[in-house]
C-alpha positions in Angstrom: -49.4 56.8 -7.0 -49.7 59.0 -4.1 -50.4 61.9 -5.9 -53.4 60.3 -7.4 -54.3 59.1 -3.4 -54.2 62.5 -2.8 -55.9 64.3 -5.7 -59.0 61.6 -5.0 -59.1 62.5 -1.7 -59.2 66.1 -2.7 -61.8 65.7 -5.0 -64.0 63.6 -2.7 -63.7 65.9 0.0 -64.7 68.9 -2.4 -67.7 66.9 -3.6 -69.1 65.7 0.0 -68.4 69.3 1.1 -70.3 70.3 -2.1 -73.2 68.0 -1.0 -73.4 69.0 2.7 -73.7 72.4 1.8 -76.9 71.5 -1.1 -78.5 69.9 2.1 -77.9 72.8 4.5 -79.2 75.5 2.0 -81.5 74.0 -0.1 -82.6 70.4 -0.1 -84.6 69.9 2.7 -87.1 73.4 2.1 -90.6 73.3 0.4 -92.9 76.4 -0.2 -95.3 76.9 2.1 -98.7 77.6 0.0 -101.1 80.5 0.9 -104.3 80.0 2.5 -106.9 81.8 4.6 -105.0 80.9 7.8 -101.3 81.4 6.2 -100.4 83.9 9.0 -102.4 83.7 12.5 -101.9 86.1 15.2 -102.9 85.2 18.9 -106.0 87.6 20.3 -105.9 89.7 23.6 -108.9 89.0 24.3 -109.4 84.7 23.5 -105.8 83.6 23.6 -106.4 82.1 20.4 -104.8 82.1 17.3 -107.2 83.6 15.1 -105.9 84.5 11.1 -105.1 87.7 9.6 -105.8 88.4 5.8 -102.3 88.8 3.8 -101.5 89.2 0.8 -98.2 88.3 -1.9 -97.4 85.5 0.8 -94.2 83.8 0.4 -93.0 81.0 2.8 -90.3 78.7 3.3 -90.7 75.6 5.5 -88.6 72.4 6.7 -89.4 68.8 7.7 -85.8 68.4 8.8 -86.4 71.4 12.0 -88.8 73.2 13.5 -86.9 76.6 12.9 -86.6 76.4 9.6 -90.5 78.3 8.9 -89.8 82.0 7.5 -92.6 84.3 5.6 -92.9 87.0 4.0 -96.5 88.7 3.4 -98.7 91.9 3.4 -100.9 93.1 5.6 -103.9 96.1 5.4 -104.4 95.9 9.3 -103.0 98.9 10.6 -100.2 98.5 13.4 -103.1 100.6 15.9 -105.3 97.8 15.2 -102.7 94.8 15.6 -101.4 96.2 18.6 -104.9 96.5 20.1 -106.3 93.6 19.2 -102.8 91.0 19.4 -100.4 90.0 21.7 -97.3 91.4 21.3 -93.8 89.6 21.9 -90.8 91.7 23.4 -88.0 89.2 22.9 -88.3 88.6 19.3 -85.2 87.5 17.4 -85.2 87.0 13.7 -83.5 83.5 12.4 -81.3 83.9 9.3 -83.3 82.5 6.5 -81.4 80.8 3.5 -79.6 83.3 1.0 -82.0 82.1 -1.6 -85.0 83.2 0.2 -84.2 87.0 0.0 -87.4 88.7 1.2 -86.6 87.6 4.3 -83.3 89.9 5.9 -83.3 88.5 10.1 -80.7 91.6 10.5 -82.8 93.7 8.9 -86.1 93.0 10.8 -84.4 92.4 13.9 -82.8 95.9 14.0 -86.3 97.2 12.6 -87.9 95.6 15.7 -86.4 98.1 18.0 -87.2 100.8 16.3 -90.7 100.7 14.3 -91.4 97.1 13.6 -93.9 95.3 16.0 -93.6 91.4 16.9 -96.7 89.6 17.3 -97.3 85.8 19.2 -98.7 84.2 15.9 -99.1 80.8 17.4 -97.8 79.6 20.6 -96.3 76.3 20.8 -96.5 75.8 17.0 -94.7 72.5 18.3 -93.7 71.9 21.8 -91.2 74.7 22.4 -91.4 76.3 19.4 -93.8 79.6 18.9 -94.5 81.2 15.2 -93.6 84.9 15.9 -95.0 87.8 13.5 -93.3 91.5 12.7 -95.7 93.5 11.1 -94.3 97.1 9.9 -96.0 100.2 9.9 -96.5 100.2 6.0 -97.8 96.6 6.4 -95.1 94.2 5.4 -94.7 90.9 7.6 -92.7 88.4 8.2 -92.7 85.5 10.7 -90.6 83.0 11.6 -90.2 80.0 14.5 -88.1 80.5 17.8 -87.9 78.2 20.4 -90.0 79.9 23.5 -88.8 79.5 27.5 -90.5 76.3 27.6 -88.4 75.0 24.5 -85.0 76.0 26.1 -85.2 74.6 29.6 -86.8 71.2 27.9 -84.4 70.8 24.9 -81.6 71.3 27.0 -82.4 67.9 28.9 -84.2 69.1 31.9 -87.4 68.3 33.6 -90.8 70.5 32.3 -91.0 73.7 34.9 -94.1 74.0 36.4 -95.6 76.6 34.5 -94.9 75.2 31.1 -97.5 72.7 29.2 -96.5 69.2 29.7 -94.8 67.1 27.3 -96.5 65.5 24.5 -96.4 62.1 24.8 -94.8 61.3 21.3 -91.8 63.7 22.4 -91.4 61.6 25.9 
């Protein structure tokens, strides 16, 4: 009798671990569809997010977390023109995207960014705390991802809204 206790327990933890793992990795993405604002970057001269044109987009999103956003896409814009006409982000820092999503490598691109990649500010405050960053590469490939800005961190970690952040939205208060 106890070996069957045990072998049931076995089993059920092998198939709850088997579950929480589907949800982790898989279950909670959709594809993110193309458009004509798919990937934004925010202008020098207006602040604004204004779109880019891209091409073979390929993006990943999440209702379950704001980090979860990761694309992939082609750009003609050369990196002279990006860097002339975008803002450009020093402290950039890829997010692993799912093993399934493989034209996305956050090593890859983050050890790219110190060498001949360029991050962009796609859209600040994509959600409260949260900015959409862009990595174009000389050759034109993209990606961009979510990461939680300065704002984000002091505010998720409990404390009060600095001065110089935006304030709160009221549905987060």
């Amino acid at each position: 009798m106890a070996r069957v206790i045990i072998v049931a327990m076995l089993l059920s933890a092998a198939v709850l671990g088997g579950v929480l793992y589907y949800q982790q990795v898989y279950a909670y993405y959709d594809e993110v569809q193309a458009n004509a604002d798919a990937v934004m970057l925010t202008s020098v001269s207006t602040g604004e997010a204004e779109p880019i044109v891209v091409q073979s987009f390929e993006g990943i999103d999440a209702i379950s977390s704001p980090l979860r956003y990761r694309a992939c896409f082609e750009s003609t814009l050369s990196l002279a023109t990006l860097t002339e006409t975008f803002v450009i982000v020093d402290n950039a820092e890829p997010r692993v995207a799912p093993g399934w999503f493989d034209c996305f490598d956050a090593v890859q691109i983050g050890a790219d960014l110190r060498t001949d990649a360029i991050a962009f500010m796609g859209i600040e405050n994509v959600q409260y705390g949260i900015d959409r960053i862009v990595a174009v590469y000389p050759d034109g490939r993209g990606y961009a991802w979510h990461q939680i800005n300065e704002c984000g961190e002091v505010v998720f970690d409990g404390n009060p809204v600095p001065e110089d952040c935006p304030p709160l939205p009221e549905s987060t208060e």
